[in-house]
FIKOLZA-1660 file (N, C-alpha, C; in steps of 0.1 Angstrom, whole numbers, plus 5000, padded with zeros to 4 digits):
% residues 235
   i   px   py   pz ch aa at
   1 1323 0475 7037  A  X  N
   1 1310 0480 7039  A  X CA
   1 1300 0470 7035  A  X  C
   2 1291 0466 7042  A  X  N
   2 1276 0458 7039  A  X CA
   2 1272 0463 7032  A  X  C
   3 1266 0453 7019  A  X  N
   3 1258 0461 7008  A  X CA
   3 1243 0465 7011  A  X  C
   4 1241 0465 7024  A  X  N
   4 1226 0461 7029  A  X CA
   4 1228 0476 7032  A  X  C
   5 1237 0483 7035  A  X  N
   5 1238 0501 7039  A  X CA
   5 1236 0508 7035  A  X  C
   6 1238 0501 7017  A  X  N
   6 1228 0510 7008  A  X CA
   6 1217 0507 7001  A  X  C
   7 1215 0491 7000  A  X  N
   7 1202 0487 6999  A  X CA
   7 1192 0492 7005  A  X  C
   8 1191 0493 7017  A  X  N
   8 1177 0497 7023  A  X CA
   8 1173 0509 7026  A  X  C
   9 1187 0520 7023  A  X  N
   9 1182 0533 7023  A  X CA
   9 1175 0536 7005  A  X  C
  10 1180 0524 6999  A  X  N
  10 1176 0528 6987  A  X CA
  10 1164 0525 6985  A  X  C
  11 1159 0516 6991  A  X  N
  11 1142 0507 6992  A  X CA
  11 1136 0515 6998  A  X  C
  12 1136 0525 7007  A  X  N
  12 1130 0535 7016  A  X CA
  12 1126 0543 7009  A  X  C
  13 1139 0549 6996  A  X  N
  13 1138 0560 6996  A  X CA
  13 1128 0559 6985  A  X  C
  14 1128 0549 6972  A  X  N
  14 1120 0545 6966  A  X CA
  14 1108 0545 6968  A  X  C
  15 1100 0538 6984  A  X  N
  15 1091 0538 6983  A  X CA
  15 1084 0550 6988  A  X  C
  16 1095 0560 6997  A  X  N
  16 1092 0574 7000  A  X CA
  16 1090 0583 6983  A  X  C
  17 1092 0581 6975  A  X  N
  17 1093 0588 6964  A  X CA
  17 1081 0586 6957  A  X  C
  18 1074 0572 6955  A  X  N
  18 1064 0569 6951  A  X CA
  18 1048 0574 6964  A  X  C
  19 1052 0569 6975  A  X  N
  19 1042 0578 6984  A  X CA
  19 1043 0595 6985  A  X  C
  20 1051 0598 6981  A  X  N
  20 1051 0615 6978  A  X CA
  20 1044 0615 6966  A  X  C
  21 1048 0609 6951  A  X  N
  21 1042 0613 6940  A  X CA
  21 1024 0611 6941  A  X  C
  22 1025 0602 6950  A  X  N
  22 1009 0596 6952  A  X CA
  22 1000 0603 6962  A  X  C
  23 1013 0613 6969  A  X  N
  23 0999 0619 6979  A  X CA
  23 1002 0638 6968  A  X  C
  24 1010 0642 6963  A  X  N
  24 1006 0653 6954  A  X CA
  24 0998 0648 6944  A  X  C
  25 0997 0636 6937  A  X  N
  25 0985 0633 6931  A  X CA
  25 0976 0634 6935  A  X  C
  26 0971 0631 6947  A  X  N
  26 0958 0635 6956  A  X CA
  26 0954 0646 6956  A  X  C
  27 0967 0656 6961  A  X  N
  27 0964 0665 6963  A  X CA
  27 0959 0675 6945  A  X  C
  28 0962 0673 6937  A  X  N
  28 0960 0679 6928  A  X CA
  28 0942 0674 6924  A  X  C
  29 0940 0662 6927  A  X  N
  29 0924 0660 6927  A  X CA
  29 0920 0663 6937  A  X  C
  30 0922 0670 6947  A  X  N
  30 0915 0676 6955  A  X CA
  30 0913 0669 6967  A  X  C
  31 0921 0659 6971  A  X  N
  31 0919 0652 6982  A  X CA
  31 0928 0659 6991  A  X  C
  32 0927 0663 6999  A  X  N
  32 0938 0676 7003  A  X CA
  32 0944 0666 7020  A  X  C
  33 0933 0659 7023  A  X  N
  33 0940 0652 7039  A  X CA
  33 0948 0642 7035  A  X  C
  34 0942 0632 7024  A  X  N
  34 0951 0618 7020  A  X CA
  34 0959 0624 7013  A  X  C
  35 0958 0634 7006  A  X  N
  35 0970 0639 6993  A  X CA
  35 0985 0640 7005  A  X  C
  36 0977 0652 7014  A  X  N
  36 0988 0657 7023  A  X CA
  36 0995 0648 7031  A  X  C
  37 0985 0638 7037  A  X  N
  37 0995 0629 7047  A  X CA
  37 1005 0621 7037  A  X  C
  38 0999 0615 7024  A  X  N
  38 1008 0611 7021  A  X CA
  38 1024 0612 7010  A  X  C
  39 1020 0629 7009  A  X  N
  39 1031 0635 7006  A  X CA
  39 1042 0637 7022  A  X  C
  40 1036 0638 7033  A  X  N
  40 1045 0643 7041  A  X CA
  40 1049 0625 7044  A  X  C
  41 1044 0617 7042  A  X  N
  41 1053 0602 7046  A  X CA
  41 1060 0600 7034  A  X  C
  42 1057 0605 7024  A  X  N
  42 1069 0602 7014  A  X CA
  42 1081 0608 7017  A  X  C
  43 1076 0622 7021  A  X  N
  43 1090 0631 7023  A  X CA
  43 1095 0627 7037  A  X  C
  44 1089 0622 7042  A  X  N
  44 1094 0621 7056  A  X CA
  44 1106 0603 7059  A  X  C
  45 1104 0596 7048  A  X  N
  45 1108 0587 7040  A  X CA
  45 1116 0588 7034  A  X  C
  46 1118 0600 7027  A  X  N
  46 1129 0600 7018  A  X CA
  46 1139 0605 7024  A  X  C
  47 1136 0615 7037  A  X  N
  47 1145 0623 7044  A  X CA
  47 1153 0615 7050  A  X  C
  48 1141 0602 7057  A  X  N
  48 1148 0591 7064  A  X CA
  48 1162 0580 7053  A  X  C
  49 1161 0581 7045  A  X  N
  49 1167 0571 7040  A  X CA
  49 1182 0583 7036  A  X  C
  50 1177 0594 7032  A  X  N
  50 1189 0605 7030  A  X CA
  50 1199 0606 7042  A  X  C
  51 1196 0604 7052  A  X  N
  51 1202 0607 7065  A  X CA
  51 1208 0593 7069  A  X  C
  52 1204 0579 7065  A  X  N
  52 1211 0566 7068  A  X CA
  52 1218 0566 7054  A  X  C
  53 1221 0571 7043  A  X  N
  53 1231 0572 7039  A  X CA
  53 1242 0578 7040  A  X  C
  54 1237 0591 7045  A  X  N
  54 1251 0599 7047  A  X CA
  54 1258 0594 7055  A  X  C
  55 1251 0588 7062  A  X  N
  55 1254 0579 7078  A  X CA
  55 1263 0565 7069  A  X  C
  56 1259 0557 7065  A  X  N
  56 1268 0548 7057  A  X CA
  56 1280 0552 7050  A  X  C
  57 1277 0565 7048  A  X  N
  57 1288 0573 7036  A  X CA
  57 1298 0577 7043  A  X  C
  58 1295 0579 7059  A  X  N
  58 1302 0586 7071  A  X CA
  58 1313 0576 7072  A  X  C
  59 1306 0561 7075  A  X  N
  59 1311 0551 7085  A  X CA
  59 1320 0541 7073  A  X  C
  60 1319 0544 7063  A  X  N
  60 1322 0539 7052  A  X CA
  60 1337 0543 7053  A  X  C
  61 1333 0556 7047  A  X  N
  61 1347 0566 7048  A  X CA
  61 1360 0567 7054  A  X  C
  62 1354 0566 7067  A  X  N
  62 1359 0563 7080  A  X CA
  62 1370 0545 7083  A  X  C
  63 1359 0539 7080  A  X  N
  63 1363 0527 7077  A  X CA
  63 1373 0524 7066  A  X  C
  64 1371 0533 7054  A  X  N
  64 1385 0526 7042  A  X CA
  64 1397 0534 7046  A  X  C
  65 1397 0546 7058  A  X  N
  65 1407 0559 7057  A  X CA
  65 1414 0553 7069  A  X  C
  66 1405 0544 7078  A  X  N
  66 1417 0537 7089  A  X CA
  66 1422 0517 7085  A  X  C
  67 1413 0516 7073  A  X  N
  67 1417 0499 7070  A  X CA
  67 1432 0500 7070  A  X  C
  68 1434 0490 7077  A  X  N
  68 1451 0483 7079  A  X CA
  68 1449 0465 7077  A  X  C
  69 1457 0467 7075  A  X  N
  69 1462 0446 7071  A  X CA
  69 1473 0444 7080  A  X  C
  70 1477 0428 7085  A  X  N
  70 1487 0421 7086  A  X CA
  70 1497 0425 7075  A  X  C
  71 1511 0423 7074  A  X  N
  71 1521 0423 7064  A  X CA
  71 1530 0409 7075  A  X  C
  72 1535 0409 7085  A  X  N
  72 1541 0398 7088  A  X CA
  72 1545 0397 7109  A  X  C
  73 1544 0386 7116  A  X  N
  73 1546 0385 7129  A  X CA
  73 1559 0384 7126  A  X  C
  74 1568 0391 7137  A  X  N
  74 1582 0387 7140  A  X CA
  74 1586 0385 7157  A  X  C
  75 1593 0379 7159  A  X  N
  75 1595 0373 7170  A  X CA
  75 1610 0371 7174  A  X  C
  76 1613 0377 7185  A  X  N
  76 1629 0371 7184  A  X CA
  76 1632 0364 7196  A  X  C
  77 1646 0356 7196  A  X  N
  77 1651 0353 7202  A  X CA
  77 1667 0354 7210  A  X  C
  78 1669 0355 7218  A  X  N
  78 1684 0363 7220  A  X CA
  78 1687 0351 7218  A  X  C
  79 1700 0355 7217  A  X  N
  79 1713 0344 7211  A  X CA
  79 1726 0344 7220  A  X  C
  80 1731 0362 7223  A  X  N
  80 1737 0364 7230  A  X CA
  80 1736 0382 7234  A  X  C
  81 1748 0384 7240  A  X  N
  81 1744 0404 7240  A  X CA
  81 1745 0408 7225  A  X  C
  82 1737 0418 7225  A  X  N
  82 1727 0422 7214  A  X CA
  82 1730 0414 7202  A  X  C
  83 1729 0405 7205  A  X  N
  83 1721 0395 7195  A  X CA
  83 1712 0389 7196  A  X  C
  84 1704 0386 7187  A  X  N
  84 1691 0383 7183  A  X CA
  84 1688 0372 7172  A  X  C
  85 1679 0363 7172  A  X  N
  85 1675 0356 7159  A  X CA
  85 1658 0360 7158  A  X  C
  86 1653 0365 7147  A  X  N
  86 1643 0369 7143  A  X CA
  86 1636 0356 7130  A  X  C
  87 1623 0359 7140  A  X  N
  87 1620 0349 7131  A  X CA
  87 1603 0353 7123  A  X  C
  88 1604 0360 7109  A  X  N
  88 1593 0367 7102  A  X CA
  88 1585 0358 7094  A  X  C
  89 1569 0357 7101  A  X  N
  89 1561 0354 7094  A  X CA
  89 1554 0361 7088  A  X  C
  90 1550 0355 7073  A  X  N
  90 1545 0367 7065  A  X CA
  90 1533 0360 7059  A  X  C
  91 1521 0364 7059  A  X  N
  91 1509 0359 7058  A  X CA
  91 1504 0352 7045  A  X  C
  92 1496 0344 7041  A  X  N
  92 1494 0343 7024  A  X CA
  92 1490 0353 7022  A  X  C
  93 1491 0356 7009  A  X  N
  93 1480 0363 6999  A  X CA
  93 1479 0356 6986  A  X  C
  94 1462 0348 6988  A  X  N
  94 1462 0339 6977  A  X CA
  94 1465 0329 6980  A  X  C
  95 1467 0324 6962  A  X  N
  95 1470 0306 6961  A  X CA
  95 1481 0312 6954  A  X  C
  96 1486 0328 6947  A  X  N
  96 1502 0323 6944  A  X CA
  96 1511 0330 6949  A  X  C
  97 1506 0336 6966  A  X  N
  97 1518 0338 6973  A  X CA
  97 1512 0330 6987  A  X  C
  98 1517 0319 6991  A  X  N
  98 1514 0312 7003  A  X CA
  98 1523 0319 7014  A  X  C
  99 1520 0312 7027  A  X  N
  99 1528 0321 7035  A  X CA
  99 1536 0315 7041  A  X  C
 100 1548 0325 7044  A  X  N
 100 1565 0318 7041  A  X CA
 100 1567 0324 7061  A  X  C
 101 1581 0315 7062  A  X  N
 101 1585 0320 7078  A  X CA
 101 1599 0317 7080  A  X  C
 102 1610 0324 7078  A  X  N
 102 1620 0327 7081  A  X CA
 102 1628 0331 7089  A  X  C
 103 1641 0326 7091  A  X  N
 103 1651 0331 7103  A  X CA
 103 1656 0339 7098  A  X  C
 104 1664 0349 7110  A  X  N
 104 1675 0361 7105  A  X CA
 104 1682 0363 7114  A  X  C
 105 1696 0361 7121  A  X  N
 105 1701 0364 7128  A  X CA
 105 1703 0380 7126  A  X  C
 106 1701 0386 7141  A  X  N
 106 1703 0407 7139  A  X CA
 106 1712 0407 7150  A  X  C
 107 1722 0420 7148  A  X  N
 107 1724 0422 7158  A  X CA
 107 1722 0435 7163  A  X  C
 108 1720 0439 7175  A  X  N
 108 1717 0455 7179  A  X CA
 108 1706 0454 7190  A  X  C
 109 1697 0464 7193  A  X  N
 109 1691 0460 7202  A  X CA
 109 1677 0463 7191  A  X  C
 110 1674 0468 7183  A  X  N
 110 1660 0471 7179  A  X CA
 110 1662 0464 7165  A  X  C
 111 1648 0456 7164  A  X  N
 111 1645 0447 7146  A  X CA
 111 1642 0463 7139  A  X  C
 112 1642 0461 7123  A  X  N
 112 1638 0473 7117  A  X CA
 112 1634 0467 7105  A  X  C
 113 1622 0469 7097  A  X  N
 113 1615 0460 7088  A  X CA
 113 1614 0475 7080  A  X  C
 114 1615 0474 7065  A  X  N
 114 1613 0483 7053  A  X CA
 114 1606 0476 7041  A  X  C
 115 1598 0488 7036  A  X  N
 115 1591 0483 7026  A  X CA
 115 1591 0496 7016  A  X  C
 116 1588 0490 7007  A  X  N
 116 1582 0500 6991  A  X CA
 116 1568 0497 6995  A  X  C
 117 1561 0511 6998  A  X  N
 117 1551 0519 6998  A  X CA
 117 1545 0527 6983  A  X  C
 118 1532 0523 6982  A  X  N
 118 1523 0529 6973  A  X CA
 118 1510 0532 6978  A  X  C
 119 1512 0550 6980  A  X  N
 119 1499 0552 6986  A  X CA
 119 1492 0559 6980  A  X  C
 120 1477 0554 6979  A  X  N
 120 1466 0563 6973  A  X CA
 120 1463 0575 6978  A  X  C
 121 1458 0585 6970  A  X  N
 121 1447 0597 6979  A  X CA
 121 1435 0591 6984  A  X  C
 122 1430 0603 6996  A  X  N
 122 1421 0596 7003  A  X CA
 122 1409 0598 6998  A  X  C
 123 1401 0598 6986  A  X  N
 123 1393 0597 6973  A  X CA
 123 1390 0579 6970  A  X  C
 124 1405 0579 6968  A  X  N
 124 1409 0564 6964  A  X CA
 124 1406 0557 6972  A  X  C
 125 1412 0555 6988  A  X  N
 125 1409 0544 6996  A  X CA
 125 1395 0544 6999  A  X  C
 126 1388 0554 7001  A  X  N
 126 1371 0558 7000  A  X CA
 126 1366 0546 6988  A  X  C
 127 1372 0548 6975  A  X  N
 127 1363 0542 6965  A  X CA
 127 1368 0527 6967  A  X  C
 128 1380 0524 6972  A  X  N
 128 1388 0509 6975  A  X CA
 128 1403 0507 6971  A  X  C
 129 1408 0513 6967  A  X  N
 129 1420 0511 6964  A  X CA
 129 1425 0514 6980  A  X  C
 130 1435 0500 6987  A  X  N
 130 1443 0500 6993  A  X CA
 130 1455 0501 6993  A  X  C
 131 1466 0510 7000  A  X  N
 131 1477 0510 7002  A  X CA
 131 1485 0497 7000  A  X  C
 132 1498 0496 6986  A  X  N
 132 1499 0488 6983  A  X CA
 132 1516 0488 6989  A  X  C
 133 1519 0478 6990  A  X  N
 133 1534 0477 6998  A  X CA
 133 1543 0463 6991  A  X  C
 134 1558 0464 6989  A  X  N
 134 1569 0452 6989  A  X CA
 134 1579 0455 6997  A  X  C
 135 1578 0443 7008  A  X  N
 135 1590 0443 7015  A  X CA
 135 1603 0442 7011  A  X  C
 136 1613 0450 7017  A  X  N
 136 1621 0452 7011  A  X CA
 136 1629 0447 7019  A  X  C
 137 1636 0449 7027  A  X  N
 137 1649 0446 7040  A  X CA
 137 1644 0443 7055  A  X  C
 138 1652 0434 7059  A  X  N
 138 1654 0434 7076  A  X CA
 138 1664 0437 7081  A  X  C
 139 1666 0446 7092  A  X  N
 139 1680 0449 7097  A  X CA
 139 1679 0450 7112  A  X  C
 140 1691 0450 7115  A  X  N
 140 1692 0452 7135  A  X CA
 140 1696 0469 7134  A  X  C
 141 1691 0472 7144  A  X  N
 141 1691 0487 7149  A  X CA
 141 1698 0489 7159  A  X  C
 142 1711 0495 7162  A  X  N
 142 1714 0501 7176  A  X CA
 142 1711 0512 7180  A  X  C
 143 1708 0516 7198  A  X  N
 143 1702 0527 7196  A  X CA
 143 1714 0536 7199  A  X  C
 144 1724 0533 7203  A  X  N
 144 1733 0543 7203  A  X CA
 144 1745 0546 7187  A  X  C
 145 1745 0559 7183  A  X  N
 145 1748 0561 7172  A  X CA
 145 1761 0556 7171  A  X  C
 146 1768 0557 7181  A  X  N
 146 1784 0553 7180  A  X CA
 146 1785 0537 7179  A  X  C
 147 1775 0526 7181  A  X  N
 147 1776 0517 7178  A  X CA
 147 1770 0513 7167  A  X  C
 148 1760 0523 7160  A  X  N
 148 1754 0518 7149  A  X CA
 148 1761 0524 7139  A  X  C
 149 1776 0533 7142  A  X  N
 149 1786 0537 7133  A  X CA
 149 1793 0523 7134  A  X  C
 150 1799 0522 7141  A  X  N
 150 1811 0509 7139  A  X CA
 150 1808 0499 7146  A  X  C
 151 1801 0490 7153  A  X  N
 151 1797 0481 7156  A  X CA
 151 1790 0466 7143  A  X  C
 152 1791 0458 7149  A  X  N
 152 1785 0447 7136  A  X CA
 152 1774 0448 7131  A  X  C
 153 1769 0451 7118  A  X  N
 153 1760 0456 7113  A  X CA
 153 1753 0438 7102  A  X  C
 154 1737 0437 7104  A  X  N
 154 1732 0428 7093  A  X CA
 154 1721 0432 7091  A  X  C
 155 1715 0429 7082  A  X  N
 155 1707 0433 7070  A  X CA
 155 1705 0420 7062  A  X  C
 156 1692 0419 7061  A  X  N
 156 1689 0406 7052  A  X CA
 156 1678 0413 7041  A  X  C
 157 1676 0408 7030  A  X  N
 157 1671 0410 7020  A  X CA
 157 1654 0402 7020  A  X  C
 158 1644 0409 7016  A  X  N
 158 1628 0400 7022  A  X CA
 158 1623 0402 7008  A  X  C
 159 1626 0410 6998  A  X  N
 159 1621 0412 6987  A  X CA
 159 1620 0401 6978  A  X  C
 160 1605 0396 6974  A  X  N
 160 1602 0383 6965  A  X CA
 160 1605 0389 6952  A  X  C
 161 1617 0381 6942  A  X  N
 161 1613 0388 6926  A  X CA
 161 1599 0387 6919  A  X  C
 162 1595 0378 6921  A  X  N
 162 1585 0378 6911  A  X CA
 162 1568 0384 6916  A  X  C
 163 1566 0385 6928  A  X  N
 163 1556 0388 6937  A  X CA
 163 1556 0401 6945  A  X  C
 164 1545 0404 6941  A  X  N
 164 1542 0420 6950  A  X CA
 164 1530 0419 6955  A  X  C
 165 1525 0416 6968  A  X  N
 165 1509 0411 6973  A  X CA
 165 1505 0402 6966  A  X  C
 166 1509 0393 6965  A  X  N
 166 1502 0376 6957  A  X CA
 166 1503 0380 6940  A  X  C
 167 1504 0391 6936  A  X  N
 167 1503 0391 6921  A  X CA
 167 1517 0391 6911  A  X  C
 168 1516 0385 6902  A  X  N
 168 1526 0385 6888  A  X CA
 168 1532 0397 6892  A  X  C
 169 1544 0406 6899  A  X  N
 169 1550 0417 6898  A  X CA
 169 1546 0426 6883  A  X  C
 170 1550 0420 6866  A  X  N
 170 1549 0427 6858  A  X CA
 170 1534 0431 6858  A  X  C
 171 1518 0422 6865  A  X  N
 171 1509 0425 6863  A  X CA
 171 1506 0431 6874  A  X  C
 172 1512 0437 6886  A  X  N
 172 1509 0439 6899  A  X CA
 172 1506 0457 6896  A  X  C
 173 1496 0457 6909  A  X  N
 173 1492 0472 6911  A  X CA
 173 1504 0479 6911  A  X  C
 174 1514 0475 6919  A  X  N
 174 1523 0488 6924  A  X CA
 174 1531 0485 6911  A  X  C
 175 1534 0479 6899  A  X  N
 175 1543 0477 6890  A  X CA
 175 1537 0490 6880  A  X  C
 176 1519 0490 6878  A  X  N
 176 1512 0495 6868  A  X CA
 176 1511 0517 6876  A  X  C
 177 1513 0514 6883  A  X  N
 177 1511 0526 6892  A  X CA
 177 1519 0531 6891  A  X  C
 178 1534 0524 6894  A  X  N
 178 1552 0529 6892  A  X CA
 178 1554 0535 6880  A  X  C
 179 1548 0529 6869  A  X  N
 179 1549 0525 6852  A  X CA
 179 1539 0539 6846  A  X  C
 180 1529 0543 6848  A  X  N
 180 1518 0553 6845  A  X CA
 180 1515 0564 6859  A  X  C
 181 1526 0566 6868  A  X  N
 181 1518 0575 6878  A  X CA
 181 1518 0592 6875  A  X  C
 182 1526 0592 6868  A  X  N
 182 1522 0602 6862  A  X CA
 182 1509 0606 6851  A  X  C
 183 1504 0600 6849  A  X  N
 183 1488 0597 6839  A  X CA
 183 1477 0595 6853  A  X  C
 184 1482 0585 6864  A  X  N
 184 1474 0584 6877  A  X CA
 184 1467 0594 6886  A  X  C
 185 1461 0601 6883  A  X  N
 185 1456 0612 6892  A  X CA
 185 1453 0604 6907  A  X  C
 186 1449 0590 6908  A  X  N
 186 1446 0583 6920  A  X CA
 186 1459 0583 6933  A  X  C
 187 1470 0579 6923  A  X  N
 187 1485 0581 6931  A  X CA
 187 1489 0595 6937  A  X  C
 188 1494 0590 6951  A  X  N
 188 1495 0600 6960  A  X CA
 188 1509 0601 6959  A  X  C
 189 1517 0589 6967  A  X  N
 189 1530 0587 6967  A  X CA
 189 1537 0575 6968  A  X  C
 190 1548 0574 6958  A  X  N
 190 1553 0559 6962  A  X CA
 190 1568 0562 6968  A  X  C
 191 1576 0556 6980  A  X  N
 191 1579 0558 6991  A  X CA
 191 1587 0548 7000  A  X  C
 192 1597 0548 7005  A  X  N
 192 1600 0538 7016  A  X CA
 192 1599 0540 7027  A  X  C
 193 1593 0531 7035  A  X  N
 193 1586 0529 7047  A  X CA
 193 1594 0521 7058  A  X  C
 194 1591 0522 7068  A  X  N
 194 1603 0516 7080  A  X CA
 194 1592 0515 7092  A  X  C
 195 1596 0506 7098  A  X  N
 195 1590 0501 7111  A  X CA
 195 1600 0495 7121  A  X  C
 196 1602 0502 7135  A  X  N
 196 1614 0491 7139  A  X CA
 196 1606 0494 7156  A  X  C
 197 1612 0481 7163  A  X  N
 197 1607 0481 7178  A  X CA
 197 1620 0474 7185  A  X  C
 198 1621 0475 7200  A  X  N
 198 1633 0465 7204  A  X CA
 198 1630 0450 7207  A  X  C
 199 1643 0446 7206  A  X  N
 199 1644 0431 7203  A  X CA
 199 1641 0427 7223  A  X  C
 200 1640 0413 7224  A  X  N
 200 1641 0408 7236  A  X CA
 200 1637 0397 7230  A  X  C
 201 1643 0388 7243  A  X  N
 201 1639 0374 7243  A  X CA
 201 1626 0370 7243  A  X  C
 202 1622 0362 7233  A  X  N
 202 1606 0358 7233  A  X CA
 202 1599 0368 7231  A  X  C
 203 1599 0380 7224  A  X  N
 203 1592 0390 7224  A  X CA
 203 1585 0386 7210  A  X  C
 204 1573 0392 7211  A  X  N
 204 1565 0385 7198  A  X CA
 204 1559 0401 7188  A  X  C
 205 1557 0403 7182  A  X  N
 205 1551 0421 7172  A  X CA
 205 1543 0416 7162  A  X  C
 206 1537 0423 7155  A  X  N
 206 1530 0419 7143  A  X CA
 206 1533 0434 7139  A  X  C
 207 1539 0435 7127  A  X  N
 207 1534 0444 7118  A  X CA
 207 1527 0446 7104  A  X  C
 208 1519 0459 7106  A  X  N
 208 1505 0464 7096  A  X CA
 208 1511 0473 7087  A  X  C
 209 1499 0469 7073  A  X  N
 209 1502 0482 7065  A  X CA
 209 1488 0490 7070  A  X  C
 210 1492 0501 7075  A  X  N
 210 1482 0512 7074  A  X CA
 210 1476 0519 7060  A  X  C
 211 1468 0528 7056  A  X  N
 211 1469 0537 7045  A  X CA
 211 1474 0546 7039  A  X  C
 212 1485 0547 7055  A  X  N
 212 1497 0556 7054  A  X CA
 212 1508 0552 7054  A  X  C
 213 1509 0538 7062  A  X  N
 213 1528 0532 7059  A  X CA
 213 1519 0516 7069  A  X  C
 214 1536 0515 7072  A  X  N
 214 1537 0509 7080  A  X CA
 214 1535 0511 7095  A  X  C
 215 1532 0503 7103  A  X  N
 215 1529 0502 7121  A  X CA
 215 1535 0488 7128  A  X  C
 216 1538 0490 7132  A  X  N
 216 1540 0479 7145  A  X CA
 216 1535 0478 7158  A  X  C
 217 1529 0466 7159  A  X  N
 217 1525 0465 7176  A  X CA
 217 1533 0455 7184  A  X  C
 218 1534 0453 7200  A  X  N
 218 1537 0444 7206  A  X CA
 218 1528 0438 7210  A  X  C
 219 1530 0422 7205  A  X  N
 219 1514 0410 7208  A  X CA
 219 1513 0403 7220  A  X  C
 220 1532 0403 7230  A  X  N
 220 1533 0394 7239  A  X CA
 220 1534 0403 7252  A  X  C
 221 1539 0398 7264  A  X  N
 221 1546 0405 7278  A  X CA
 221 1558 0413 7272  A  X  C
 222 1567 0403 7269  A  X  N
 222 1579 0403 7265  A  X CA
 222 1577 0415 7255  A  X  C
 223 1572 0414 7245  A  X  N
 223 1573 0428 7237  A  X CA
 223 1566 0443 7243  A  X  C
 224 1558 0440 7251  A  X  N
 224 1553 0447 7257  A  X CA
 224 1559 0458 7268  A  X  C
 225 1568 0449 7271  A  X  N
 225 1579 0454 7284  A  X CA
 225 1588 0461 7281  A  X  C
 226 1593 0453 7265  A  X  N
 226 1604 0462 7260  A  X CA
 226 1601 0473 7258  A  X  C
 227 1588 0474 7252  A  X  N
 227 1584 0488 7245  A  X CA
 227 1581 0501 7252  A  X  C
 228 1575 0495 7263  A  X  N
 228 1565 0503 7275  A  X CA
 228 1577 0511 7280  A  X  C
 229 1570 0524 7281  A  X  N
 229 1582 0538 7286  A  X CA
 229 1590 0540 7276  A  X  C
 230 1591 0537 7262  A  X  N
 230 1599 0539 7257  A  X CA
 230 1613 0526 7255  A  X  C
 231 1624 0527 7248  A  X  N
 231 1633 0515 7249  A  X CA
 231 1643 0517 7257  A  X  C
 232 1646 0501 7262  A  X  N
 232 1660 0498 7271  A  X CA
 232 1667 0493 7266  A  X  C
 233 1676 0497 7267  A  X  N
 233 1689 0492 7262  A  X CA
 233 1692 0477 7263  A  X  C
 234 1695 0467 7257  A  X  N
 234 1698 0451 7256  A  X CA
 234 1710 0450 7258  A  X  C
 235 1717 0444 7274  A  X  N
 235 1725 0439 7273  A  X CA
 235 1733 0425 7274  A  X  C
% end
């Protein structure tokens, strides 16, 4: 939010407060037209600046209860039938988590990205606390069950030890939240989270932390195609 959304309703309302005090002064000396007009441009001033706050308070609101971030682009490439090489970029945060990009061979037909989830009440994201998240795993998804029973299963590990969103883990939000959330009245839930879409050749995704988890979108044709109508099967 611009700090200007509440600066100028505040400068309004200020000077609406002072032209009210100044036109009931009038009026109390008996000037009854200047007293009056300029009680009603005070009030009419103050009303004004009352109503562009609520209005900032509205759009504010609105704005911390839908804020989402980047968490990482993934992209794959077939290799062979349902196989895939995925390749996760994951954004900086800061100067002491720079941003890393990794291969992972999967096999199946859909990527599936998990994280450790820490979510505020929506009180919290209002005042700024955003939805805090550590990736946890990458895996290949099949969509039929009988292959995702006994078929080749991989799983790679994304979890940094020492880093949780660019911070010292022992000094990190979700460490001190984990550690006291019961004392936390701010903490909502902490949670694991999952995101998965299907694989294709050259297909490109980005996935978000929302306020509520995770999301995934498709950025290319190719992910686009896969996704659209729902998934097809990769053979």
């Amino acid at each position: 939010m611009v700090w200007w959304w509440w600066i100028v309703p505040a400068i309004v309302a200020v000077l609406g407060l002072m032209l009210l005090v100044k036109g009931l002064g009038g009026l109390f000396r008996g000037r009854f037209f200047g007293g009056l007009l300029g009680a009603a441009s005070g009030g009419g001033l103050i009303a004004a600046a009352t109503i562009a706050a609520l209005l900032a308070l509205d759009i504010q609101t609105y704005s911390r209860l839908t804020y989402e971030r980047p968490v990482a682009t993934i992209i794959t490439r077939q290799l062979g039938p349902q196989y895939f090489e995925a390749t996760v970029i994951e954004p900086a945060h800061g100067e002491n988590m720079p941003s890393a990009t990794n291969l992972y061979p999967l096999h199946g037909d859909e990527w599936r990205i998990e994280a450790q989830v820490l979510k505020w009440k929506p009180w919290a994201n209002v005042l700024g606390l955003d939805t805090q998240y550590r990736l946890d795993r990458l895996s290949g998804r099949y969509q039929a069950i009988q292959q995702e029973i006994n078929a080749q299963r991989s799983v790679h590990a994304l979890t940094h030890p020492d880093n949780s969103n660019g911070l010292p883990w022992k000094l990190s939000t979700w460490d001190m939240a984990r550690k006291y959330r019961h004392r936390i009245d701010a903490v909502d839930t902490l949670y694991g989270g999952a995101a998965y879409m299907p694989m294709a050749d050259g297909a490109q995704y980005e996935v978000w932390i929302t306020q509520s988890g995770l999301i995934a979108r498709p950025v290319n044709d190719a992910a686009r195609n896969a996704s659209s109508g729902g998934w097809t099967s990769v053979q």
